[in-house]
N, C-alpha and C positions, 0 to 999 in steps of 0.2 A: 814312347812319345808323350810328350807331356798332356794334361788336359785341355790346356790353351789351346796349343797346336793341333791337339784332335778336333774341340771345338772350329779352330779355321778352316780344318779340312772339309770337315761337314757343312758349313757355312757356305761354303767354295764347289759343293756340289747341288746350291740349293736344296739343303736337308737340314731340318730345323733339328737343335740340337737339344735333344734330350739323354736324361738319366741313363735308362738303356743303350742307345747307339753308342755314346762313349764308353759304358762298359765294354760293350762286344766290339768296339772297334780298340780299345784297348785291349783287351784280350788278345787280340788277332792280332795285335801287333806285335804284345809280347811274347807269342806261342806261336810263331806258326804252325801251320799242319796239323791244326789240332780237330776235332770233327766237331759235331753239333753239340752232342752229350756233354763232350769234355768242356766245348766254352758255353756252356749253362752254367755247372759247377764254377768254372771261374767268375761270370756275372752274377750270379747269387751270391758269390762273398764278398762283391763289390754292392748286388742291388738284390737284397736277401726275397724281395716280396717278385720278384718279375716271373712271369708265365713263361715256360716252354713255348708258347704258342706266339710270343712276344718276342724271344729271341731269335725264332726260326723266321718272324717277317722283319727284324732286324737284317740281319743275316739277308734275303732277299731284298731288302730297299741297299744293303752298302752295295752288293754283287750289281744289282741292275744298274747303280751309279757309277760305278766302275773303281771304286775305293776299297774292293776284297775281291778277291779270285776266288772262285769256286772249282774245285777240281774232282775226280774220284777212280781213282786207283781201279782198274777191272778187281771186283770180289769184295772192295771195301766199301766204307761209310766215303761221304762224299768230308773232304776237307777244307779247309779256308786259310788262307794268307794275305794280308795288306802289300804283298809284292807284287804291283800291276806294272802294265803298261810297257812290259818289257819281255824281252824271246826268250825263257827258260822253260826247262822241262823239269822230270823229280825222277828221284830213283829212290827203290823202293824195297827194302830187305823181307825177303821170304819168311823170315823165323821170326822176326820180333815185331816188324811193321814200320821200324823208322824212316821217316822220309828225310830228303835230303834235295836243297835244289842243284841242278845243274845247267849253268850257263850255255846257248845255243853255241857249238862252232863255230855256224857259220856268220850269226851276230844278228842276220837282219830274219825275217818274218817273209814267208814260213821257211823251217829251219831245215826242209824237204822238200826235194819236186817231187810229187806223185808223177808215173809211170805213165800214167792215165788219168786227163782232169777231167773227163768228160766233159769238156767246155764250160767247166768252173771256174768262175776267179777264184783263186786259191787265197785266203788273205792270214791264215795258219794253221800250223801242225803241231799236234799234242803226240807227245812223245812221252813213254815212261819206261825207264830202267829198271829190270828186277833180277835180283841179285842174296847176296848176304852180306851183313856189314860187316865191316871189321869186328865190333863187338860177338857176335854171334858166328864169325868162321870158325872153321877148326882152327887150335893152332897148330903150327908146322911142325910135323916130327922129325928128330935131331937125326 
């Protein structure tokens, strides 16, 4: 996404736009899935002086605005995607760690009746697929 267009988007969240948030919101746009650590490294080659401590309440002001998803795998680091506001899940390979989205079946929110809501409004389900990906299966003996 361009810089303009990340600037509008920030703008359009009431979030003043600075050096950092464009970094990490570019970042996050070109990387999904990627966790904390990794998009430091990528904002440091964009904004070489920023604190770890700087990205991570980055990172918290986009999430709380609703402009990055925060998610986190059972056993992993928590990750981040600019794909909001819409019913998907991830799936998640055992051996290497790739993720990968996948669209809800059923389309609308949540993507599952619980059994039992306990007199919950239910308003969604987090679902994650774990598996092997094609890169890392075996392959098929002849």
């Amino acid at each position: 996404m361009p810089p303009t267009d990340l600037a509008t988007t920030l703008r359009g969240a009431s979030l003043r736009v600075t050096r950092p948030r464009l970094a990490v919101l570019s970042a996050v746009h070109a990387h999904p899935h990627l966790d904390t650590e990794a998009l430091i490294r990528l904002v440091r080659a964009e904004v070489p002086t920023v604190s770890h401590q700087a990205v991570y309440d980055v990172l918290r002001v986009l999430t709380d605005s609703g402009l990055v998803r925060r998610f986190q795998p059972a056993g992993a680091n928590a990750r981040y995607e600019a794909r909001v506001g819409d019913n998907h899940h991830h799936v998640v390979c055992r051996t290497c760690g790739a993720i990968a989205d996948v669209d809800c079946a059923v389309g609308h929110a949540p993507c599952l009746t619980a059994s039992d809501d306990h007199g919950f409004t239910v308003d969604e389900a987090e679902v994650v697929w774990w598996g092997t990906c094609p890169t890392c299966a075996p392959a098929p003996t002849a």
